[in-house]
C-alpha positions as CSV (number, residue, x, y, z in Angstrom):
1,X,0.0,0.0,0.0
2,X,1.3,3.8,-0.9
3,X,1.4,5.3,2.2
4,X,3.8,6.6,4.8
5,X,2.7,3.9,7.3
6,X,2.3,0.5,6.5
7,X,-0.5,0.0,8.9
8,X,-2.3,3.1,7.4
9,X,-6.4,2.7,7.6
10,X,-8.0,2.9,4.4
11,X,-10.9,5.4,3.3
12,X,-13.2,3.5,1.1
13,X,-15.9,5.4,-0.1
14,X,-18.7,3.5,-1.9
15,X,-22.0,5.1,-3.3
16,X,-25.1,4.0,-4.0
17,X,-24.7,3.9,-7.8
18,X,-22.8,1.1,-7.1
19,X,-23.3,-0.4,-3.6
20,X,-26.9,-1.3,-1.6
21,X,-27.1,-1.4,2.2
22,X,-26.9,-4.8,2.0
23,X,-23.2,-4.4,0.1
24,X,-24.7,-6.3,-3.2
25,X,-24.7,-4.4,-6.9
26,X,-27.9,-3.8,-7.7
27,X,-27.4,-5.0,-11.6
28,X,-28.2,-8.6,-12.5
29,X,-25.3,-10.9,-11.7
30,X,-25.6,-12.0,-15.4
31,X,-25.4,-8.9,-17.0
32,X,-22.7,-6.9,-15.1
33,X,-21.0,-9.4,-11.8
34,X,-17.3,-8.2,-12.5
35,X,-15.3,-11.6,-13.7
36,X,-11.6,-11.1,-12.5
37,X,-10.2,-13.6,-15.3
38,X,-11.7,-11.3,-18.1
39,X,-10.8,-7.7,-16.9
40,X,-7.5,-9.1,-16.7
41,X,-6.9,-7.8,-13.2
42,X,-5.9,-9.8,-10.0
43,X,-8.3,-10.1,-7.4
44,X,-8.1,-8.4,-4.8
45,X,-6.3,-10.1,-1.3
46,X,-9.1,-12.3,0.8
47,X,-9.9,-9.5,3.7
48,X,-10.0,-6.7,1.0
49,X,-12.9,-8.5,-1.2
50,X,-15.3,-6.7,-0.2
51,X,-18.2,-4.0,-0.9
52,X,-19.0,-1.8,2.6
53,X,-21.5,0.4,3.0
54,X,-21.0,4.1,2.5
55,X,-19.3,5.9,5.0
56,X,-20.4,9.7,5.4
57,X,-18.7,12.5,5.3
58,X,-19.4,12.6,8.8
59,X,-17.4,9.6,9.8
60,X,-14.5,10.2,7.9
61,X,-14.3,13.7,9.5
62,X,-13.7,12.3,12.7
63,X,-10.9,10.3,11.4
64,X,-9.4,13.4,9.7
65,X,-10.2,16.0,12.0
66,X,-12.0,14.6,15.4
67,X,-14.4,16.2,17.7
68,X,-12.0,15.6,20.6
69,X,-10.6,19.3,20.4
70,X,-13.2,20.2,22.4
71,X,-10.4,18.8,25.3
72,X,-7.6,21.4,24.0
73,X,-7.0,24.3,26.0
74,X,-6.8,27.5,23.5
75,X,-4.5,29.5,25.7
76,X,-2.0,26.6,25.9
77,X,-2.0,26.2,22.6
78,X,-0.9,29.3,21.7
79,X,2.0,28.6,23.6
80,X,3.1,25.8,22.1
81,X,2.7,27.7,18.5
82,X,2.4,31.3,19.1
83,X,5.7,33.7,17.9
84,X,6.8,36.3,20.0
85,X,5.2,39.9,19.2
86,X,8.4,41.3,17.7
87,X,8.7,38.2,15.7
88,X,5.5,38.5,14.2
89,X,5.8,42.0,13.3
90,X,8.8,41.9,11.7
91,X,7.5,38.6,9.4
92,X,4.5,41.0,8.6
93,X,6.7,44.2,7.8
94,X,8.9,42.1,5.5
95,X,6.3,40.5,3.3
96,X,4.5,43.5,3.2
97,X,7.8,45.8,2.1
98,X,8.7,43.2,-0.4
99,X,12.2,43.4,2.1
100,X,13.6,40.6,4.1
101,X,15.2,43.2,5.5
102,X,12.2,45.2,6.7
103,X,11.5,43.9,10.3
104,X,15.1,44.7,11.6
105,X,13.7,47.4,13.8
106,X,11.7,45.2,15.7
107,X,15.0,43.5,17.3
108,X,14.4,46.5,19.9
109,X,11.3,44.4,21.2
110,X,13.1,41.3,21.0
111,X,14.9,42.0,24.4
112,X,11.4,41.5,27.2
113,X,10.5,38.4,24.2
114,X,9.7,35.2,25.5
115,X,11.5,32.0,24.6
116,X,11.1,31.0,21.2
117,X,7.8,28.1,21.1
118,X,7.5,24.6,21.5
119,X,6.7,24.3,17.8
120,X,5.9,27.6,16.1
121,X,3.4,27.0,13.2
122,X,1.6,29.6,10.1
123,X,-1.0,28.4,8.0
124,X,-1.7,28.9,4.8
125,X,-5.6,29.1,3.9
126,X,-7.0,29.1,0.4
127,X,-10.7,31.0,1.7
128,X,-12.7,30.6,-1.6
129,X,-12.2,26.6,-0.4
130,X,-14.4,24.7,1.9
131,X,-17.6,26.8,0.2
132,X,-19.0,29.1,2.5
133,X,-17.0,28.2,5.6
134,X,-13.6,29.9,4.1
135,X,-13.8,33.2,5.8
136,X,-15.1,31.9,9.0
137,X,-12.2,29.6,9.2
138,X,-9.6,32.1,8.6
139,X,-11.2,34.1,11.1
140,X,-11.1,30.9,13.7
141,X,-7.3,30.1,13.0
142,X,-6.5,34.2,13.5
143,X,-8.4,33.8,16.8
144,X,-6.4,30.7,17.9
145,X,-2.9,31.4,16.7
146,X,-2.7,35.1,15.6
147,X,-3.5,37.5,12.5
148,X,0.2,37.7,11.3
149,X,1.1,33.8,11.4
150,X,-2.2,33.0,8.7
151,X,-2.0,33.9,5.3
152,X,-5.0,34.1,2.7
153,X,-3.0,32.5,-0.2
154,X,-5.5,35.8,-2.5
155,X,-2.9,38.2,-0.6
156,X,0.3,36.7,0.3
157,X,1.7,34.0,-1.7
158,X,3.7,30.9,-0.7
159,X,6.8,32.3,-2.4
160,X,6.4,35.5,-1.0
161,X,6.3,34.0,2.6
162,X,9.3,32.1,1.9
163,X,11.4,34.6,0.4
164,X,10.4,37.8,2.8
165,X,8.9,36.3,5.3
166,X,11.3,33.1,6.7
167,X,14.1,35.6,4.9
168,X,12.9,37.6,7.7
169,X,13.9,35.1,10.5
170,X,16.5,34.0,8.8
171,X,18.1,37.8,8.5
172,X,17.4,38.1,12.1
173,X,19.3,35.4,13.6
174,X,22.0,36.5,11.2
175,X,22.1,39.2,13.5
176,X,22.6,36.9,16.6
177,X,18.7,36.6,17.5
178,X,18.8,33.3,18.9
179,X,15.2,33.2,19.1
180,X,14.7,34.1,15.3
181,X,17.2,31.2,14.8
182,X,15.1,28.6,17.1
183,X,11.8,29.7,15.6
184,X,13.0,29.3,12.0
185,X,14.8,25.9,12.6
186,X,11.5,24.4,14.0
187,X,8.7,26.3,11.7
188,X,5.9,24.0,10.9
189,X,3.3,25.0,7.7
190,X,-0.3,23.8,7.9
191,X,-2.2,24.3,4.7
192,X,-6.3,24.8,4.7
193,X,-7.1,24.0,1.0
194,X,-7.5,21.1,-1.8
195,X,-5.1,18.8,-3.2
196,X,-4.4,21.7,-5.4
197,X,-3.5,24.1,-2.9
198,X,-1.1,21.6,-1.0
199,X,1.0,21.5,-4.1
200,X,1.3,24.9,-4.5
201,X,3.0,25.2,-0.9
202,X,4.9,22.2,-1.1
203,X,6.4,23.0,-4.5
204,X,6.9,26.5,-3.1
205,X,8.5,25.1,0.2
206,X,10.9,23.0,-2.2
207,X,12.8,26.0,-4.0
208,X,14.3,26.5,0.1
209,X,16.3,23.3,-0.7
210,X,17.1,24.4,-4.2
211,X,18.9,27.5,-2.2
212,X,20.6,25.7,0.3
213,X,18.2,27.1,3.2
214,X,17.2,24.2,5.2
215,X,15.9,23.0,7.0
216,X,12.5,22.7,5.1
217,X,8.9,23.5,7.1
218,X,7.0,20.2,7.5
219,X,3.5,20.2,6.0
220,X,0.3,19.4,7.7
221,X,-3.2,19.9,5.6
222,X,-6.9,20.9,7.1
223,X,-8.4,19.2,3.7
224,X,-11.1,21.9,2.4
225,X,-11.1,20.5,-1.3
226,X,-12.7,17.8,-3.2
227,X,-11.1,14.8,-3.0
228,X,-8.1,15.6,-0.7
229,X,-6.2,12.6,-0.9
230,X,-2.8,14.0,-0.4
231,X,-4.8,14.6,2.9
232,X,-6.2,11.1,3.2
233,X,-2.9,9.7,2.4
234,X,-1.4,11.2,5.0
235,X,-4.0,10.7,8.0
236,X,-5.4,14.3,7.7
237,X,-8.9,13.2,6.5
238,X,-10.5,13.4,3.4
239,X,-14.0,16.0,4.0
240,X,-14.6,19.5,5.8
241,X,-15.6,18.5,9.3
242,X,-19.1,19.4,10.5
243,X,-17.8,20.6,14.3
244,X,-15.6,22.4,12.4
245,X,-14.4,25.2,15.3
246,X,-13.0,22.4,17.7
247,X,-12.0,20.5,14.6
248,X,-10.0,23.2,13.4
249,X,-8.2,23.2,16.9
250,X,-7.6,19.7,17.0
251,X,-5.5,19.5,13.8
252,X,-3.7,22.7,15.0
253,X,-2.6,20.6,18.3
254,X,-2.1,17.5,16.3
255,X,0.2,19.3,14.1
256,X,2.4,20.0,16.8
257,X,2.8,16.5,18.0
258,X,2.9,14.4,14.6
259,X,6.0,12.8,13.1
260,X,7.2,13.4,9.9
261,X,6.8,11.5,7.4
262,X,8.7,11.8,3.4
263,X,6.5,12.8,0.0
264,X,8.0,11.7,-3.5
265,X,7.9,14.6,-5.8
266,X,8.2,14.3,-9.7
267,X,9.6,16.7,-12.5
268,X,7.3,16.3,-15.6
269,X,8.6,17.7,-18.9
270,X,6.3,18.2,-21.7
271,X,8.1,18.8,-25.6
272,X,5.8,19.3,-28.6
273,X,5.6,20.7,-32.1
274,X,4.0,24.1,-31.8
275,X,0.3,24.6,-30.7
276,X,0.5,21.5,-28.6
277,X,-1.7,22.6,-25.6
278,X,-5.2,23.8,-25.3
279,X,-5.0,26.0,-22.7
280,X,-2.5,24.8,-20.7
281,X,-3.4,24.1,-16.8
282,X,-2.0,26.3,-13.4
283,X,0.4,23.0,-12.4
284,X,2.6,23.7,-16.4
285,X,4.8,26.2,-17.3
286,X,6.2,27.1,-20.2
287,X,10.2,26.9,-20.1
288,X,12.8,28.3,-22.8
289,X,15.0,25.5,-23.2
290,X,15.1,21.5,-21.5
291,X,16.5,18.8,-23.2
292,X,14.9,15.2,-23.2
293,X,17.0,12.4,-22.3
294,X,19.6,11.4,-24.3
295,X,19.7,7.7,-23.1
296,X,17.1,7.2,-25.2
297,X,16.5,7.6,-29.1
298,X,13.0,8.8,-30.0
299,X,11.7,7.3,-33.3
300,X,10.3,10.5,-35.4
301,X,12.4,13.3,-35.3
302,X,11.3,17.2,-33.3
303,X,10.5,20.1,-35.6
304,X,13.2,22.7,-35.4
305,X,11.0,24.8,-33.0
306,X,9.8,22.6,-30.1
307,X,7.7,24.0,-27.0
308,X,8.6,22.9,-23.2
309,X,6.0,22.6,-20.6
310,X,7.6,21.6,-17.2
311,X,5.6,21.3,-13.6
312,X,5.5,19.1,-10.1
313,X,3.1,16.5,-9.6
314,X,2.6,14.7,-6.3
315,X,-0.8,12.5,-7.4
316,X,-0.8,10.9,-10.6
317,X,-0.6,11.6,-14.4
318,X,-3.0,10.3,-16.8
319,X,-3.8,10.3,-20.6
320,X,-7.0,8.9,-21.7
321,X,-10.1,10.2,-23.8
322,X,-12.4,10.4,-21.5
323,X,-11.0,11.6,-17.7
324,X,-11.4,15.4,-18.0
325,X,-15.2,14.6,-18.4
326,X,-14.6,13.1,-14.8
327,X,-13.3,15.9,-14.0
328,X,-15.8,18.3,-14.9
329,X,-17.9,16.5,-12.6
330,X,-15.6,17.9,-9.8
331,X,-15.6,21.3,-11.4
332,X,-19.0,21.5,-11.0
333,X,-20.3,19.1,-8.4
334,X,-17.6,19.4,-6.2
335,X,-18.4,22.5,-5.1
336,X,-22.1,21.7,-3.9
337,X,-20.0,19.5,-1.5
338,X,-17.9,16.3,-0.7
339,X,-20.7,14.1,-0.3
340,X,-22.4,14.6,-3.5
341,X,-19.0,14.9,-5.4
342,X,-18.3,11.4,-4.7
343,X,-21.5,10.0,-6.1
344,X,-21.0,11.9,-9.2
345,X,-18.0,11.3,-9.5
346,X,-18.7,7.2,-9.0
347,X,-21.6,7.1,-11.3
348,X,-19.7,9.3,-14.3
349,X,-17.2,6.1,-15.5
350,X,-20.6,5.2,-16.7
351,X,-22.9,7.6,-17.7
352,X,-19.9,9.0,-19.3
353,X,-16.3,8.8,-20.5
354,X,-16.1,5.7,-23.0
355,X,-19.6,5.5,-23.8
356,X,-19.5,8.5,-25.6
357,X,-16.7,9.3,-27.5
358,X,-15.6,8.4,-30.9
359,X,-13.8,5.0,-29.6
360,X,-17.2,2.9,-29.6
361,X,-17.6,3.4,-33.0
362,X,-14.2,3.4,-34.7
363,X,-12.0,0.6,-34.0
364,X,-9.0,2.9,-34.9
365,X,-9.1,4.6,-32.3
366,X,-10.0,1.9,-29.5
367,X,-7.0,1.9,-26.8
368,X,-3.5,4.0,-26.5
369,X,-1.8,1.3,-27.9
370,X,-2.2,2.8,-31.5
371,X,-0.8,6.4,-30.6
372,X,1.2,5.6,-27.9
373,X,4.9,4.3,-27.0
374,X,5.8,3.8,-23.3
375,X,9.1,3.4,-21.8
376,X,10.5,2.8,-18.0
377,X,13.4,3.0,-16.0
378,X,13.0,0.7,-13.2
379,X,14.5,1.2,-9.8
380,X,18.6,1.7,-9.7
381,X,18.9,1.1,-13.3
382,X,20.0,3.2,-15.7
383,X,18.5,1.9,-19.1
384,X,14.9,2.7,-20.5
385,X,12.9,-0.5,-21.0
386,X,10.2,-0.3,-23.5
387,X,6.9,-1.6,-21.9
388,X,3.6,-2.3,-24.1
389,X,0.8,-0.6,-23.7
390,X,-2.1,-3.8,-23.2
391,X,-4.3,-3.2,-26.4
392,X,-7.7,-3.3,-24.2
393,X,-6.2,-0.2,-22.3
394,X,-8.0,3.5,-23.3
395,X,-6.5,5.6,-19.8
396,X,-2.7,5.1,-18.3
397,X,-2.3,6.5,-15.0
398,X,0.7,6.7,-13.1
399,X,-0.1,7.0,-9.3
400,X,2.6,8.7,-6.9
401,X,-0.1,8.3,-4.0
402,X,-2.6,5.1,-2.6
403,X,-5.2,7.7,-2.8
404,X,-7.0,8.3,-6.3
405,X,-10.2,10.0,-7.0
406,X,-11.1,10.9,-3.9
407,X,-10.0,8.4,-1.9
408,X,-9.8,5.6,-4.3
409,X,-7.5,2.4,-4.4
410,X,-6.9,1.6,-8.0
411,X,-3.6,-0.5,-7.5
412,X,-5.3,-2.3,-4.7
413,X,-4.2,-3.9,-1.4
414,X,-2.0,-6.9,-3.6
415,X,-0.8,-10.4,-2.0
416,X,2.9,-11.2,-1.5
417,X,3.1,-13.4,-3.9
418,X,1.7,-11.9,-6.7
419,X,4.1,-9.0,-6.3
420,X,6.7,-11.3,-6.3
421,X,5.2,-12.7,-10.0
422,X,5.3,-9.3,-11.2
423,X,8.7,-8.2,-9.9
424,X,6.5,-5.3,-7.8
425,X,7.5,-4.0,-4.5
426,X,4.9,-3.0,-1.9
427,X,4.2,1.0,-3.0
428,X,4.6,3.4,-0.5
429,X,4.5,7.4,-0.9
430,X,8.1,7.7,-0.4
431,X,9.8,4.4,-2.5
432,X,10.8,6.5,-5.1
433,X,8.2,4.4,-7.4
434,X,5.4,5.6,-9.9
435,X,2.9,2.5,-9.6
436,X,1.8,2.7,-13.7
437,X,-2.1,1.6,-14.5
438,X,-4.9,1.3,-17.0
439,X,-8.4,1.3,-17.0
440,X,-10.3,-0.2,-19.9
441,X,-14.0,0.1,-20.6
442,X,-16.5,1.8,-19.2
443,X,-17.8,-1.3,-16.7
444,X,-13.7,-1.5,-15.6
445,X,-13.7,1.9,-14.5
446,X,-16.8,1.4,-12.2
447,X,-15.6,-1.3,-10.8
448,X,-12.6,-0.6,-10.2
449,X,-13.6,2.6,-8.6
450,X,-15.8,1.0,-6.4
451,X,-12.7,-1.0,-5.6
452,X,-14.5,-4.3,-6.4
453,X,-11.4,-5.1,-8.2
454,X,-8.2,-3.7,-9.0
455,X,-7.0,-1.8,-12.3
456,X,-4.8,-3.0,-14.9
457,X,-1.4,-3.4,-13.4
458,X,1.3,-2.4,-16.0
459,X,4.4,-1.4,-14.4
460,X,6.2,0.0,-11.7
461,X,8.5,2.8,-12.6
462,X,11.4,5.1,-11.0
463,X,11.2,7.2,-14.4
464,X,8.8,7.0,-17.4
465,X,8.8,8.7,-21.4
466,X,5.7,8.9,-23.1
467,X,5.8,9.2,-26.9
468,X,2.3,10.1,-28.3
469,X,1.9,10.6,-31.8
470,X,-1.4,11.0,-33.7
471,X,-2.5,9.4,-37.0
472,X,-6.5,8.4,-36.5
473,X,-6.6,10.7,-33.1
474,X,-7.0,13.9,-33.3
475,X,-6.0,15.1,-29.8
476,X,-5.8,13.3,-26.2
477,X,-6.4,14.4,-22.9
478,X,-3.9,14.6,-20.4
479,X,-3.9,15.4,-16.1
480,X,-1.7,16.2,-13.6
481,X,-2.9,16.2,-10.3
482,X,-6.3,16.4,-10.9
483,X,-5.9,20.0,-13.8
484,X,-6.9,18.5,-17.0
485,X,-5.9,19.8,-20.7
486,X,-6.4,18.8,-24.3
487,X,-3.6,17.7,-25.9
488,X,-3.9,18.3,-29.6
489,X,-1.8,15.2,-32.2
490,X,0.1,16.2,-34.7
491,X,0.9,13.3,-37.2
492,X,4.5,14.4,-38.4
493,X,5.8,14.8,-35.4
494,X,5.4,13.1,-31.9
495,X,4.5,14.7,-28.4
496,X,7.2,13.7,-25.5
497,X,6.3,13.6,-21.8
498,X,9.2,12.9,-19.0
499,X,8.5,11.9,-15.8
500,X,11.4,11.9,-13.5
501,X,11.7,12.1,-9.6
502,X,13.2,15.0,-8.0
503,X,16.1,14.3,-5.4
504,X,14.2,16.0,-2.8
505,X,11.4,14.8,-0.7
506,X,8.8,16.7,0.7
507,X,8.7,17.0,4.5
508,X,4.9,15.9,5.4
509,X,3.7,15.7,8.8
510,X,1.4,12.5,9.7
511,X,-1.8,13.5,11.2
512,X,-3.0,9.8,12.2
């Protein structure tokens, strides 16, 4: 299982598109009962066959969040995470001046300062997340820790933080401020916000290690997005609590407390003939010049102008014709709320996707197999190894995290001895592994995402080069971390994506 602890519960969330009471399908065994020999996938071990009944939003927010921070004594609290006055000034002056420099003044206070804290903390919040309870929340966290140590991600930035703000601290004990020094050496970052929002800070957060500033702040997430499974993954929950206040309070204290655990992170490079992209997502940024690796010779040749894309991704990347329809279902579902986002979400591999595009019609343009080429570097090896695409496959995902689709387990819960067949290793968030899958036909999807069986296992993968290439397919659609994009296929010339990991791993903090 891909998580930072072995012994991690599972989410499972199962919906009534799918699942009765009772935990039977309500479709005629004849017509749909999923047969594990013809979907080509393994079944899943003993104690994981089976189909539970839904559990609410409700329950899983007392996994993520608890009630029990009714206990938790606010003014103590503060002590554990709360900076000094003069600290917190000087933090504020400097992000607001742009000046790392700005808050020197403020040494004066520093003389009648307390100690530095236990565990000093700032938060990053994302208000336009968690629907209407955004600005209340930012309100509650500036009542429990303070106004200067929470940032609304609309009007200060994670960059801006890093640079101004720990430049601040980091200035200071320059200067000999011992407490500036403690306080920046044992900074801890909680992030209110989606999936999306957690990879903004961590990949912000990363660039410290890029300058030689360490250490880095461990991150700890209050999950306000969809389907929050960097937050399930690693024990924060995966819904908005209902007792929100004491909630809220609770992850604060537990974030203090947690051990750290280690996230893989993974440099994607995107190359392309001109006009590539439509409408490129937030996660991809167009770079000047990156060169694709030489260790391997690509077998039609780049146009003389070639665009580079480059980004982070700390969930999965897919290519398919069908997921961004999923994902339009969290566009606009998702924000009516968890609960309801996870049925329509279930229910679309069905009512949409595959059923409805050009593939069940034209048998040109049924699977990847016919536009696309797929090679690996396994672990501690230095040579690419081509890998087929299986011709039944229509969507390859490669999965950094257990979590998937809002708390999903496509790879599955797999027996010793079937990893041993394969040559897999048990997949953790940290093994330095991409865990590489497909999903087939509609009926597949369904029940894979009601985790009555597992997907396709294809590989398992320390690097991976994707080369797409058109002919019958007009254009493909591609995600990272859960931002979709059309892909347009050109037929001269092939489309390259690079999947690598970065040498550094993110500092998480476990909230189980």
């Amino acid at each position: 299982m891909k998580n930072n602890n072995r012994n991690n519960i599972i989410f499972k969330f199962q919906t009534s598109s799918f699942v009765t009471s009772s935990g039977t399908l309500p479709f005629s065994d004849s017509d749909c009962s999923p047969n594990y020999d013809s979907m080509d996938s393994p079944p899943p071990a003993a104690d994981s066959v089976r189909v539970a009944a839904a559990r609410s939003s409700v329950i899983d927010s007392f996994r993520g969040c608890g009630l029990t921070g009714i206990g938790i004594d606010k003014e103590e609290l503060k002590r554990v995470i709360l900076l000094p006055q003069y600290l917190r000034l000087a933090m504020r002056d400097s992000i607001n001046s742009k000046d790392p420099n700005a808050g020197d003044h403020h040494l004066e206070g520093a003389e009648n300062a307390e100690s530095s804290p236990e565990c000093p903390m700032v938060v990053f919040i994302n208000s336009r997340s968690g629907g209407r309870h955004g600005p209340e929340l930012k309100d509650r966290l500036q009542e429990l820790i303070s106004r200067e140590q929470v940032f609304d991600l609309s009007v200060v930035k994670p960059h801006e933080f890093i640079q101004y703000g720990l430049g601040c601290l980091e200035n200071l004990a320059a200067q000999g401020d011992q407490c500036a020094k403690e306080a920046r050496e044992k900074m801890r970052v909680m992030v209110a916000g989606g999936d999306g929002t957690v990879g903004w800070v961590l990949g912000s957060l990363g660039e410290l290690h890029k300058q030689n500033r360490e250490p880095v702040p461990p991150v700890g997430i209050i999950p306000l997005g969809t389907g929050n499974d960097l937050s399930r993954s690693f024990g924060w929950g995966g819904s908005f609590p209902f007792a929100w206040k004491s909630a809220v309070k609770r992850s604060l204290y537990r974030a203090t407390k947690g051990p750290i655990c280690r996230l893989d992170s993974w440099h994607v490079l995107i190359s392309m003939p001109p006009g590539g992209i439509v409408d490129p997502p937030h996660s991809l940024k167009q770079t000047e010049e990156y060169a694709l690796d030489q260790g391997l010779d690509a077998e039609s040749q780049l146009p003389e102008k070639v665009i580079h894309y480059e980004g982070v991704l700390y969930n999965y990347f897919s290519i398919g014709a069908w997921m961004p329809k999923l994902l339009m279902a969290f566009i606009i579902y998702g924000m009516k709320g968890p609960t309801l986002h996870k049925i329509i979400y279930s229910g679309y591999s069905c009512t949409q996707g595959w059923f409805f595009t050009p593939c069940t019609s034209d048998p040109s343009l049924r699977g990847l197999k016919n536009i696309l080429k797929m090679h690996i570097k396994k672990v501690n090896c230095s040579e690419w190894e081509q890998i087929q695409v299986p011709s039944s496959v229509r969507a390859v995902v490669a999965l950094n995290l257990h979590n998937y689709g809002s708390g999903r387990h496509p790879w599955g819960n797999l027996k010793p001895e079937y990893l041993e067949k394969k040559g897999f290793v048990e997949a953790h968030v940290d093994d330095g592994l991409l865990e590489i899958f497909g999903l087939k036909h509609g009926w597949h999807a369904s029940f894979v995402m009601v985790e009555l069986i597992s997907a396709k296992h294809i590989a398992q993968a320390a690097a991976i080069r994707l080369e797409i290439r058109g002919g019958e397919w007009k254009q493909a659609y591609m995600q990272m971390d859960g931002e979709p994009w059309k892909q347009r296929m050109n037929n001269e010339y092939s489309t390259f994506v690079e999947i690598k990991r970065v040498p550094f791993q993110s500092p998480m903090i476990n909230g189980e």
